[in-house]
VOPAGU-2260 file (C-alpha; in pm, 1 decimal, decimal comma):
REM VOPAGU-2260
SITE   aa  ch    i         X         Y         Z
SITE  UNK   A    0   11520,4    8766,8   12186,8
SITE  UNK   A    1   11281,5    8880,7   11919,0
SITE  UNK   A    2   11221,9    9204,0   11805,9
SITE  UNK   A    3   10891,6    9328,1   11634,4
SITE  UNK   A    4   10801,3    9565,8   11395,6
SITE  UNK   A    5   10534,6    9701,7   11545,2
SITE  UNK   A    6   10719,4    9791,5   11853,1
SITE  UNK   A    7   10587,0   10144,5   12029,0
SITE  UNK   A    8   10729,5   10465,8   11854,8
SITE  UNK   A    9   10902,2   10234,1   11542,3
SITE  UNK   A   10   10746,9   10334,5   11232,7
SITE  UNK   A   11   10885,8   10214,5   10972,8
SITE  UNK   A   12   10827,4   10453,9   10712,5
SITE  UNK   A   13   11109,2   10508,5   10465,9
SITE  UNK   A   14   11141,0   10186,6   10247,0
SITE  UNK   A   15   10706,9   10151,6   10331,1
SITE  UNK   A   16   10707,4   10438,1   10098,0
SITE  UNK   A   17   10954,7   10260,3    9828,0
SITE  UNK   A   18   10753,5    9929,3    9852,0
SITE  UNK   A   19   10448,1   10144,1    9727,7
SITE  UNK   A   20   10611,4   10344,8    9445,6
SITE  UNK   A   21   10816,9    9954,4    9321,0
SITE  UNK   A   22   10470,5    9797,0    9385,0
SITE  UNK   A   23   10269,9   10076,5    9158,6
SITE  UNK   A   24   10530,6   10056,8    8885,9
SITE  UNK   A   25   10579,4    9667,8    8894,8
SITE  UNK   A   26   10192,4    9732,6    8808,0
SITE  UNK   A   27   10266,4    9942,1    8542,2
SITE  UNK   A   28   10372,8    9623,4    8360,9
SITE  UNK   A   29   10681,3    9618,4    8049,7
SITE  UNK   A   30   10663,2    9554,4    7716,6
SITE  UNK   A   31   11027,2    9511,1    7705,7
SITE  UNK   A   32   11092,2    9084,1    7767,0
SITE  UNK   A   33   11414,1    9080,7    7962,1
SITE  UNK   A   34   11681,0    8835,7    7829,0
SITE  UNK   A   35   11745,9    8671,9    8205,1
SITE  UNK   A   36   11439,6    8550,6    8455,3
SITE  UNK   A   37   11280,1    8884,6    8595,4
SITE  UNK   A   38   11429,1    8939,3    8955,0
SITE  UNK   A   39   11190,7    8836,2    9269,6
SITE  UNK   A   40   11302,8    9127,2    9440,8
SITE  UNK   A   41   11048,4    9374,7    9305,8
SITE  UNK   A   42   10786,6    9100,6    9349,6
SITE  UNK   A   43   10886,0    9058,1    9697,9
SITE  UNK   A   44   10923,8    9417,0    9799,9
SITE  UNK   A   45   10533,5    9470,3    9693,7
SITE  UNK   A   46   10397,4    9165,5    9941,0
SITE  UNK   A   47   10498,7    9362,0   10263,0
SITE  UNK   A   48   10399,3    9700,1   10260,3
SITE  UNK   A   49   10445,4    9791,1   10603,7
SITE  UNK   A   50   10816,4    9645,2   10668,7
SITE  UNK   A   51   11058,9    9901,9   10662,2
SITE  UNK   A   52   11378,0    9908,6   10688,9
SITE  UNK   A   53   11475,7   10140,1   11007,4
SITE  UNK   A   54   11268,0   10339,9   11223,2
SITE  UNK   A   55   11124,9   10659,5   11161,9
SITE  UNK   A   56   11372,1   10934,0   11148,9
SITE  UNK   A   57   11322,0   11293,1   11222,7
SITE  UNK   A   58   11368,1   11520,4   10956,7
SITE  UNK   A   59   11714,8   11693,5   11067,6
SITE  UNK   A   60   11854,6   11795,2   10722,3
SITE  UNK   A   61   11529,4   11846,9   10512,3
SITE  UNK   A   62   11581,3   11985,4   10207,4
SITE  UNK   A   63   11302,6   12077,9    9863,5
SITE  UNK   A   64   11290,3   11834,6    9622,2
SITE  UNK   A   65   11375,5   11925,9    9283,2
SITE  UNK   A   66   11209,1   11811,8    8954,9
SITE  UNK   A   67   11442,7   11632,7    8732,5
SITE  UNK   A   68   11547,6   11819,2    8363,6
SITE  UNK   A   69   11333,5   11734,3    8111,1
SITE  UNK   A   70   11414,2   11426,0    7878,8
SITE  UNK   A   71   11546,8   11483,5    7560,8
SITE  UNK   A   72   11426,8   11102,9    7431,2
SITE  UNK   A   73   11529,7   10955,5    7098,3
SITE  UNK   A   74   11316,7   10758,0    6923,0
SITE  UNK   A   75   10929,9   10752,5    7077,5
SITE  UNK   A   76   10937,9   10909,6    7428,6
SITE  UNK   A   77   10703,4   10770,2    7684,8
SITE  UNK   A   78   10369,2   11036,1    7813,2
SITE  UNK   A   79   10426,1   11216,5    8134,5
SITE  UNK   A   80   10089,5   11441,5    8162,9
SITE  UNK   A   81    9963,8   11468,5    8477,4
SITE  UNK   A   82    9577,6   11478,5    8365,9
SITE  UNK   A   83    9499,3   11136,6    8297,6
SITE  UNK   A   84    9605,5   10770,9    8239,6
SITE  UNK   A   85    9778,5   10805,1    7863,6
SITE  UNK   A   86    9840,6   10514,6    7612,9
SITE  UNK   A   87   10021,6   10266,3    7634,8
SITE  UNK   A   88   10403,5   10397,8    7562,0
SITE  UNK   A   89   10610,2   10214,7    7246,7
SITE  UNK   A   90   11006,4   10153,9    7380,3
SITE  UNK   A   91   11247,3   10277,4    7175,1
SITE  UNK   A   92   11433,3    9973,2    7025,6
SITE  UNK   A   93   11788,2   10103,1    7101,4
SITE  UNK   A   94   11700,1   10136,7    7448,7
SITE  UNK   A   95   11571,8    9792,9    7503,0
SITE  UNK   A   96   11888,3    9583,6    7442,3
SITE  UNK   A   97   12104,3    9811,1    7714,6
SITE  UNK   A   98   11826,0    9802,9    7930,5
SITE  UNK   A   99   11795,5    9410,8    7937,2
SITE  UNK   A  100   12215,8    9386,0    7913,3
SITE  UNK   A  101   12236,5    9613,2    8246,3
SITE  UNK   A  102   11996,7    9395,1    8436,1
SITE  UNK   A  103   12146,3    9080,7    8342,1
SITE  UNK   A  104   12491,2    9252,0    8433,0
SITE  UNK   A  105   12342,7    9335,8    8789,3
SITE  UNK   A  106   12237,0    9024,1    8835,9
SITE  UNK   A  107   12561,3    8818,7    8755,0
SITE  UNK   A  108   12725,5    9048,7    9023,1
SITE  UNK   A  109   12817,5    8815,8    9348,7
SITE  UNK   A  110   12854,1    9111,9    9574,7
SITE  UNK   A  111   12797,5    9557,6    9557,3
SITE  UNK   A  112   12813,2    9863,7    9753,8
SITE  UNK   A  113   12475,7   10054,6    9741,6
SITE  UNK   A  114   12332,8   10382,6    9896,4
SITE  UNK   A  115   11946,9   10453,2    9873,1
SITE  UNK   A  116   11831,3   10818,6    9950,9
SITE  UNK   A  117   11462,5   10884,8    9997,5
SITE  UNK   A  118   11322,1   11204,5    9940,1
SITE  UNK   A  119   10974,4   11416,6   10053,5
SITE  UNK   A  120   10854,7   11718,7   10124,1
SITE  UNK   A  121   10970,5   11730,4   10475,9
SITE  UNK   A  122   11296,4   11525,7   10516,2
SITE  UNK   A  123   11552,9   11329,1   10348,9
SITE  UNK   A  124   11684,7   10970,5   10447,4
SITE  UNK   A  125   11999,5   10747,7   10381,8
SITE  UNK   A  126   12044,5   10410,4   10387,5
SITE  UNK   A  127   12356,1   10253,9   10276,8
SITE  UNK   A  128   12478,6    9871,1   10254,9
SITE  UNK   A  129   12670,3    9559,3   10110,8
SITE  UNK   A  130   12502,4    9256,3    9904,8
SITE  UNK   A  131   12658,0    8939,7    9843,8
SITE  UNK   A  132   12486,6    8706,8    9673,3
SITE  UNK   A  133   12223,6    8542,0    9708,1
SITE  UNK   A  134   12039,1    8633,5   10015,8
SITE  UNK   A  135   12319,9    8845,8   10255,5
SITE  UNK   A  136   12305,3    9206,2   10325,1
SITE  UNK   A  137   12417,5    9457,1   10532,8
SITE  UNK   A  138   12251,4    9770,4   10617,8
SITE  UNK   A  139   12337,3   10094,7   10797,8
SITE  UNK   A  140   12077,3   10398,2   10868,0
SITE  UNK   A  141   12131,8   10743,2   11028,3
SITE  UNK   A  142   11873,6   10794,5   11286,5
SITE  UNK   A  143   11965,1   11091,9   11426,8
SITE  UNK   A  144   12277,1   11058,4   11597,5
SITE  UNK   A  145   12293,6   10704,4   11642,0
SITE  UNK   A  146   12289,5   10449,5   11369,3
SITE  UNK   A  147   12034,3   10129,3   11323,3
SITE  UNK   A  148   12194,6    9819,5   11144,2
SITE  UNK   A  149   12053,0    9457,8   10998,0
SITE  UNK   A  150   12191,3    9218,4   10874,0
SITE  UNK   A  151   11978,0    8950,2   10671,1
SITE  UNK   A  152   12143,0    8627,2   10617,0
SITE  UNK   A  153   11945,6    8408,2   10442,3
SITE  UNK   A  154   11581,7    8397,2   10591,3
SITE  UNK   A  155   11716,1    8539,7   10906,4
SITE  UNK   A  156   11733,8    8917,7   11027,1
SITE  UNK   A  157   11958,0    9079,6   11270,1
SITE  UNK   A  158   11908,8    9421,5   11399,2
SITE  UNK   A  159   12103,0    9643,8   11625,0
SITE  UNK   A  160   11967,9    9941,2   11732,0
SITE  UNK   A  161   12275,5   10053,9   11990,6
SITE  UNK   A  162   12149,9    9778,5   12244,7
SITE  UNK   A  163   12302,2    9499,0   12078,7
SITE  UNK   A  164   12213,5    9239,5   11845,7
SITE  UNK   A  165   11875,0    9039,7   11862,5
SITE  UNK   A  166   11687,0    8881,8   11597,1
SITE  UNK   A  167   11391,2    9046,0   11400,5
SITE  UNK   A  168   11071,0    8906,1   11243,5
SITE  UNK   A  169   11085,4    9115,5   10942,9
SITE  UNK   A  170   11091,5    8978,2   10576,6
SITE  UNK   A  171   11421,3    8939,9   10479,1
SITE  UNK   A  172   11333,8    8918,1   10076,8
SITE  UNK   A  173   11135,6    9243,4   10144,8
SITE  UNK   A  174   11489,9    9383,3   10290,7
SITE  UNK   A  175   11714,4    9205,5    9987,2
SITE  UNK   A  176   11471,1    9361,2    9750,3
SITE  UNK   A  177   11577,7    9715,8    9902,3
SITE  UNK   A  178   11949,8    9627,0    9723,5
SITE  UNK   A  179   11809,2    9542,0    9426,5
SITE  UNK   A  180   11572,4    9868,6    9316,8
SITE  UNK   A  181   11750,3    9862,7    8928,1
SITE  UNK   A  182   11541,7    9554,2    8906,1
SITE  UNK   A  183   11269,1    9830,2    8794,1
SITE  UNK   A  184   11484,6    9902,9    8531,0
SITE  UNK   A  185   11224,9    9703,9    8313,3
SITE  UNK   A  186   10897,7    9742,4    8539,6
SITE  UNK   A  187   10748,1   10052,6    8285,5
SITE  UNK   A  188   10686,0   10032,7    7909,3
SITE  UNK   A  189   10822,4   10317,1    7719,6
SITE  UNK   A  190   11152,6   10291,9    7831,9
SITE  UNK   A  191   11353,6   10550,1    7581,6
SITE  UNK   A  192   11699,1   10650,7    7531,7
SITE  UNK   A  193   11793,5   11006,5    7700,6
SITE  UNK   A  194   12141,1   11013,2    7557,5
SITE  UNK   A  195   12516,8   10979,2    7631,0
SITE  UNK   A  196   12647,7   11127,9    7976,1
SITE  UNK   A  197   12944,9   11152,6    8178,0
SITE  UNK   A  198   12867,0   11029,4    8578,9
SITE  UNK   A  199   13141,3   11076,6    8847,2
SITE  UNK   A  200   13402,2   11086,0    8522,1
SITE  UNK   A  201   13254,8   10764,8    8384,9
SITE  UNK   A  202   13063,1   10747,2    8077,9
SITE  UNK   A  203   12675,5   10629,1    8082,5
SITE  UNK   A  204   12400,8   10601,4    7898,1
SITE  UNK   A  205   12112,2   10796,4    8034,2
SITE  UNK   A  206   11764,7   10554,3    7978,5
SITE  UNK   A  207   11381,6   10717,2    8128,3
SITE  UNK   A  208   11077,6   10553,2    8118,9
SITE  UNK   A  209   10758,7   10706,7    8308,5
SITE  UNK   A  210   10385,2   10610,2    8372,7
SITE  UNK   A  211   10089,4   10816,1    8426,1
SITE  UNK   A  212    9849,7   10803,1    8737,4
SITE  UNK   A  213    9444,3   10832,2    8726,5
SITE  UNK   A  214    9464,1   10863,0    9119,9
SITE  UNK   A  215    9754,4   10903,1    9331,4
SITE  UNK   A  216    9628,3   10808,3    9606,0
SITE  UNK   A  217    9813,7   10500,1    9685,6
SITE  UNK   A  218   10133,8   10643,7    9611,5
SITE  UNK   A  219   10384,2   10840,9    9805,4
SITE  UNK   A  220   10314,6   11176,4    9844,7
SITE  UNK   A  221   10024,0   11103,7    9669,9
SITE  UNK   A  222    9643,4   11275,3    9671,9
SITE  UNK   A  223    9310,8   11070,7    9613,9
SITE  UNK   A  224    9161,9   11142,9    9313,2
SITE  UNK   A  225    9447,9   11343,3    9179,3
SITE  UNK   A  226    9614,9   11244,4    8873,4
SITE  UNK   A  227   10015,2   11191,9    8862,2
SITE  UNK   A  228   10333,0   11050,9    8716,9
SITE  UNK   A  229   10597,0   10806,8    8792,8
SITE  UNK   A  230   10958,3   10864,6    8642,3
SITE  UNK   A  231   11274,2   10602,2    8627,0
SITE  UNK   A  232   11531,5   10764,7    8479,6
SITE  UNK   A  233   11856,6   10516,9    8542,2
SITE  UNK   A  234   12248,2   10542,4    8416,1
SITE  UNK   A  235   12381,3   10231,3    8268,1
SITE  UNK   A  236   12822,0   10223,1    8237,5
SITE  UNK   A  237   12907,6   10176,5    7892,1
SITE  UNK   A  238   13189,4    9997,5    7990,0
SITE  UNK   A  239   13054,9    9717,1    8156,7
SITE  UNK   A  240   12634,4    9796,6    8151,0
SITE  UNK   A  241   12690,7    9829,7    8525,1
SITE  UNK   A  242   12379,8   10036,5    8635,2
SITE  UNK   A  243   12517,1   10316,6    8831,5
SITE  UNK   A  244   12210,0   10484,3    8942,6
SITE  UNK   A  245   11853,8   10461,6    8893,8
SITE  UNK   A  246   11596,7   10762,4    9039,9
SITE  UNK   A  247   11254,3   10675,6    9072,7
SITE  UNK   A  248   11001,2   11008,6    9139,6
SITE  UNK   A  249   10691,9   11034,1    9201,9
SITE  UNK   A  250   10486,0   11389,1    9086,0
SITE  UNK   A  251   10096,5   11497,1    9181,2
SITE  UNK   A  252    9965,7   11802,2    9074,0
SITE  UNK   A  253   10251,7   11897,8    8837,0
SITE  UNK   A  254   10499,2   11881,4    9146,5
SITE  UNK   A  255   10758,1   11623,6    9243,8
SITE  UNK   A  256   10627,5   11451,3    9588,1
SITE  UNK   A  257   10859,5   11188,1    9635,2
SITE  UNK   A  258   11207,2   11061,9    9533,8
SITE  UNK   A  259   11438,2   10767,2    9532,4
SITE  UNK   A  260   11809,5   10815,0    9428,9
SITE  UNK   A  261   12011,4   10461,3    9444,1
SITE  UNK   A  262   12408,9   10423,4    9366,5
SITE  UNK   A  263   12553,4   10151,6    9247,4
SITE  UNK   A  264   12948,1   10109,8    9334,8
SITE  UNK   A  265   13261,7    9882,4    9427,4
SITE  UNK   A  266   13107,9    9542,3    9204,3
SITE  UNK   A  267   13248,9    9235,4    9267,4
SITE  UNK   A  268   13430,5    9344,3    9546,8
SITE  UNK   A  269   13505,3    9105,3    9834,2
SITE  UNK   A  270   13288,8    9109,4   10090,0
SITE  UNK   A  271   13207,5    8887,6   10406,4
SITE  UNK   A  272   12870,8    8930,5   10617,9
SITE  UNK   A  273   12816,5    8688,0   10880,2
SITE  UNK   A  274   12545,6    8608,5   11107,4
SITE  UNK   A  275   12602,7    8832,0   11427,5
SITE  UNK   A  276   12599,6    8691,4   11807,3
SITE  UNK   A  277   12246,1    8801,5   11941,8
């Protein structure tokens, strides 16, 4: 049995909105040259637009979004005016190398715990999941009081919406790149060094970079011909350059429209996903 997207009453709206933020800041370009390849995931997230992760889920727990504190950047801090499209912003050369060490780090990881919470104006959403490298991943989301699962194994999805397993047509590199948002890390110029933090008792180094808008229109929460900003403010483990978290938001009109908060946790840890019976 195959299941379709475009089924009646599935609209798959919550990672539809990540794949446009990840596809405006993968635009956005970096003037920061990674030391490993640059991960496919970002590329691959931006080629399908429309395939989402879960269903859409009613708002149950909605809650107001909540601008982040203003950066206090060392060195030559990135624009974030809402007006226009500003000049090109310099990195700060300290920020750089732990930005380039943390996504090599990610990347030599065979297997992670992640949980992605989306934020607008009207409700919040949680997805949560395991990756083991290269191409398997697991994936639970709340919908209401039942929960929706896939499983991508290779090429192949598996979803089980409380019926049972059957296979789905939807990209599975679009769904791998959903475990793999740090890979913007490096997708904006500017990226600048906030300063030393403390993170669920572990020390981090806070990085930001941000982007300005002409017209919002394509992004989430976003109004046509309204000006904007995009933010990636991320949290890098000095002991091991781990990233921790990254938070990607989205502003128009001098308020915050749209949020992304991912968590990194349990790296390395053994893991075994398997292709389920449909």
């Amino acid at each position: 049995m195959m299941v379709r997207v475009g089924m009646a009453n599935h609209h798959w709206t919550a990672v539809a909105a990540i794949a446009l933020l990840v596809a405006l800041l993968a635009g956005c370009g970096s003037d920061s040259t990674p030391v490993v390849s640059t991960p496919t995931p970002a590329a691959a997230l931006t080629t399908t637009v429309g395939v989402i992760l879960s269903p859409s889920i009613v708002a149950t727990n909605p809650k107001p979004l909540v601008s982040p504190p203003p950066p206090a950047p060392i060195g030559n801090p990135s624009p974030t005016s809402l007006s226009a499209a500003g000049p090109t912003p310099t990195s700060d050369p300290r920020a750089v190398p732990i930005a380039q060490a943390a996504v090599a780090q990610m990347q030599s990881y065979k297997s992670y715990h992640f949980t992605v919470v989306t934020t607008d104006t009207s409700q919040t959403t949680t997805i949560t999941g395991d990756y083991v490298a290269p191409d398997r991943l697991s994936v639970q989301t709340a919908l209401g009081g039942s929960t929706v699962q896939q499983i991508i194994i290779g090429s192949d999805v598996y979803l089980n919406s409380g019926s049972g397993w059957a296979k789905s047509d939807v990209d599975a590199s679009t769904l791998l790149a959903l475990a793999k948002l740090w890979s913007m890390l490096l997708a904006v110029n500017g990226v600048t060094l906030v300063g030393d933090e403390q993170l669920g008792g572990t020390a981090v180094t806070h990085l930001r970079a941000s982007a300005t808008v002409a017209d919002t229109a394509s992004i989430p929460g976003g109004q046509p011909g309204q000006a904007g900003s995009l933010l990636v403010d991320s949290w890098v483990s000095k002991r091991d350059n781990a990233v921790l978290r990254i938070n990607l938001t989205t502003s128009v009109g001098g308020q915050v429209a749209y949020q992304v908060e991912a968590n990194y946790s349990d790296f390395n840890k053994q893991v075994t996903i398997t292709a389920p019976t449909p």
